[in-house]
Structures are given as C-alpha cells and as structure tokens.
C-alpha positions as CSV (number, residue, x, y, z in Angstrom):
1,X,-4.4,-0.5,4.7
2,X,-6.2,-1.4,7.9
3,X,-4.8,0.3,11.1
4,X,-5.5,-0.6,14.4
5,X,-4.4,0.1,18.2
6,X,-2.8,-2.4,20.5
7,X,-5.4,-3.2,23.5
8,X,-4.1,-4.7,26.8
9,X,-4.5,-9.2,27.0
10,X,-3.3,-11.3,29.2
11,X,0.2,-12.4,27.6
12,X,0.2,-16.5,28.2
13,X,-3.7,-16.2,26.4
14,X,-2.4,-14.1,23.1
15,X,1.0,-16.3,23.3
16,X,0.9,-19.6,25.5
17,X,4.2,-20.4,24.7
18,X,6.8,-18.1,24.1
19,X,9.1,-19.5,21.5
20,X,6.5,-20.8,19.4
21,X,4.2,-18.2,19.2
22,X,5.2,-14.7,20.8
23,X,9.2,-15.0,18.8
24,X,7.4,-16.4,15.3
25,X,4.8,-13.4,15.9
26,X,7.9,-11.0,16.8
27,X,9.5,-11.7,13.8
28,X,7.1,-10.0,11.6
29,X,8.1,-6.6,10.8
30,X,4.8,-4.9,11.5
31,X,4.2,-6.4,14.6
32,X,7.6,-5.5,15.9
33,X,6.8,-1.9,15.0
34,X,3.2,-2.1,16.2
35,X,4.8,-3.4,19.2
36,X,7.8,-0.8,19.3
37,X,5.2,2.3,19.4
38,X,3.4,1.0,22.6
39,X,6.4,0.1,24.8
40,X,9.6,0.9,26.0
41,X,11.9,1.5,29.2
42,X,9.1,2.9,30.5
43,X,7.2,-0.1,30.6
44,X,9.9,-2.5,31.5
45,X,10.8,-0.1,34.3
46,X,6.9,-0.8,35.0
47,X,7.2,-4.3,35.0
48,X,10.0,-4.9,36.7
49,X,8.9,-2.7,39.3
50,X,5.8,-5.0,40.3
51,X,8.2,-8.1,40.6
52,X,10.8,-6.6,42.7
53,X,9.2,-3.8,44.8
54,X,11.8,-2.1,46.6
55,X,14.3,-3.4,45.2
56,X,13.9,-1.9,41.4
57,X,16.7,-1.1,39.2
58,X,17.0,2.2,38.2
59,X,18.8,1.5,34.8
60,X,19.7,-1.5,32.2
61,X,21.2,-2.5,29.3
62,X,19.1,-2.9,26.1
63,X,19.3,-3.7,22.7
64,X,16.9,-3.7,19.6
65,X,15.1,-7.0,18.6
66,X,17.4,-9.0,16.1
67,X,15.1,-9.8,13.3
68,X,16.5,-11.0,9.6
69,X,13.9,-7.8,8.5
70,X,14.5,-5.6,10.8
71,X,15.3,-2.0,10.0
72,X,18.7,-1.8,12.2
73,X,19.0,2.3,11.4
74,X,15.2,2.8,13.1
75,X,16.0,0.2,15.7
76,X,19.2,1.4,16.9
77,X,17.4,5.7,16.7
78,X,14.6,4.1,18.7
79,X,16.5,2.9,21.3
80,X,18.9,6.2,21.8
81,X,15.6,7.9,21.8
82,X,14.5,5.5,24.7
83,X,17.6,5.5,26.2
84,X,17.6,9.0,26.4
85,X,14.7,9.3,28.7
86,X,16.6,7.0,31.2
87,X,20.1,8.2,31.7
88,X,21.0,5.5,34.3
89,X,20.4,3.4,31.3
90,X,22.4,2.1,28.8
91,X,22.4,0.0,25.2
92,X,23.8,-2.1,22.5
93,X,24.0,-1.1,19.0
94,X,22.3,-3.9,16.3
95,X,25.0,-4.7,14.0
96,X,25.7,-6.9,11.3
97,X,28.4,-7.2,8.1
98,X,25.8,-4.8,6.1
99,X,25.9,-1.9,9.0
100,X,28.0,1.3,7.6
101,X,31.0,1.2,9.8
102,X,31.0,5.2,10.4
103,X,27.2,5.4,11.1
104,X,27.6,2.3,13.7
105,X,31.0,4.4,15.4
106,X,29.0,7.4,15.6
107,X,26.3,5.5,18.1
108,X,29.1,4.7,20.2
109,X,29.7,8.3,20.6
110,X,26.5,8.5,22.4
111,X,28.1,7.5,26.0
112,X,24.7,5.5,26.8
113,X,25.6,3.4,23.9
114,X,28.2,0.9,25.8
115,X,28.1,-1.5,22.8
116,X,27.2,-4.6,20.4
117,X,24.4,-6.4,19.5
118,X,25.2,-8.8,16.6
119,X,22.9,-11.9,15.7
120,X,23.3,-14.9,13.8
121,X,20.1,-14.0,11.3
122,X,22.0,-11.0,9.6
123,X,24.7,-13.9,8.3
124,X,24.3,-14.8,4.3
125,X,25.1,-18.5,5.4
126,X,22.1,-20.3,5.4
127,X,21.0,-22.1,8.0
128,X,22.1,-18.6,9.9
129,X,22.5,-21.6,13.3
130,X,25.1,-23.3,12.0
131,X,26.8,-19.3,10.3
132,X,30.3,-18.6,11.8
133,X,30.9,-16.3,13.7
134,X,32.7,-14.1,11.0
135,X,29.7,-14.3,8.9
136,X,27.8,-11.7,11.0
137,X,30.3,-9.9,12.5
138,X,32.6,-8.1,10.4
139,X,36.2,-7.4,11.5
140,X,35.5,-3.9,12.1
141,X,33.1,-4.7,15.1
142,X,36.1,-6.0,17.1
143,X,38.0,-3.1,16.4
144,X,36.2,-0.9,17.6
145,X,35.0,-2.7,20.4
146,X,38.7,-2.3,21.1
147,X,38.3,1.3,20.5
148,X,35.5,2.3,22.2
149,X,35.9,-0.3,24.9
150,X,32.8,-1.3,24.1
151,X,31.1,-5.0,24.9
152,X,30.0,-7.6,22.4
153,X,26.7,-9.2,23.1
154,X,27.3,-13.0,21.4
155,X,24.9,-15.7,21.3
156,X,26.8,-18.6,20.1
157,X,23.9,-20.6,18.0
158,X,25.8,-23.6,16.1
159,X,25.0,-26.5,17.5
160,X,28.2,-27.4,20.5
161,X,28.4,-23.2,21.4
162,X,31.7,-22.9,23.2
163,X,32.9,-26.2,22.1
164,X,32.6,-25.6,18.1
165,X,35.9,-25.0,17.0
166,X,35.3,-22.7,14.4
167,X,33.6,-20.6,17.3
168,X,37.0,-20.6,19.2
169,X,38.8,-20.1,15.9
170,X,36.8,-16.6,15.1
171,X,36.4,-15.1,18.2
C-alpha cells in the first residue's frame, strides 16, 4: 500500500470542472477519506471567511458526502466530532433504508444534530435518478423527523422534481 499526504493545488487546475472531475474523483472511497482527514469546519470557516470578511458566519449546517460507498457510521462520527468543535454549528445525519433505526435516533440525541441527509444513491432501484422517493427513505425517517422535529434534506433527482407524481405521492 502506497500512502501519501495531500499537498495544497490550485482547485480549477486539479479539477477544471466540478461535476466532471472533482464529484467522479469524490466518489471514490479513498479519496473521500484522504480528503476527510485534511478538512473540515475548520477550513470552511477559513474559506468562507476570505469571501465574506466581516461578515462571516459563525456556524452552519453540514452533512457527510452521499456516496453509494460511503461508510455512513464513520461519516455521520466524523461530523459530530467536527461539529463538536463548533457549537454554533449544526448537522444532518446520512441516512438510507439500510441505517439501524436506533443508532440513527441516537444522533438526533446530539442537539447539534438538527436532522436528515438521505440521497438517491443508497436506493436498490437502479438508475438510483429515476428511485422513488420511498426507495431511500424508509418510513421511519419521517417519523422521527416528526419526533425529533428534525428537518429532511431532499434532493428530488427524477427527471420533472416537484412535478413527478410519484414524488408528490411519497412525500
């Protein structure tokens, strides 16, 4: 196994275009991790910092980086850990119909953990774009984003969003 440190690059000349290249290299497990041990809030605070000057939050809302490989149990630890550096801060649990139910409620006893992050790669439909909504988030999602009063972060993928009616049926 060859191991190696991140170095600083100028984004746009590692990644010109960000769909193509940065989200396909994203995707990779490794890199995410590689990636996942450099940054954080803290570097986001950073950036956002240099674009806003004064005017810099002091908190936001995150959530892991949906990935069809992505380990949501070290994803969703990461970001408490994060989260618990910057307590004006707060995040979304990853969740999909394979998350244990109790260990998923037991984030949301974390008050910086305000609520969901479901995604349309953690469905078993295939393509996941055109996956109902059902298909990646179980039942149990809702209720206790009734329960918690928790939010539900939704990117509506299929093809007409909004207008797809078995998107107004599930939801």
């Amino acid at each position: 196994m060859e191991l190696s440190r991140l170095t600083k690059v100028q984004l746009r000349e590692a990644w010109p275009h960000e769909a193509s290249d940065f989200t396909s290299w994203l995707a990779e497990e490794e890199n995410l991790q590689l990636l996942s041990d450099e940054i954080g809030i803290d570097t986001w605070h950073e950036q956002i910092s240099r674009q806003v000057g004064k005017s810099t939050p002091v908190g936001g809302l995150f959530m892991p980086v949906p990935t069809a490989q992505v380990d949501s149990e070290a994803a969703n630890n990461w970001l408490i850990e994060q989260l618990s550096k910057h307590p004006s801060s707060r995040g979304s649990v990853l969740v999909g119909p394979k998350s244990d139910r109790q260990m998923i409620a037991g984030y949301l006893e974390n008050s910086q953990m305000v609520g969901f992050k479901p995604y349309h790669v953690f469905s078993e439909q295939k393509p996941t774009f055109q996956a109902p909504i059902s298909s990646f988030i179980p039942e149990w999602v809702w209720q206790l984003a009734d329960e918690y009063v928790a939010t539900i972060t939704l990117h509506m993928v299929k093809d007409r969003a909004l207008a797809d009616e078995d998107n107004q049926r599930d939801w």
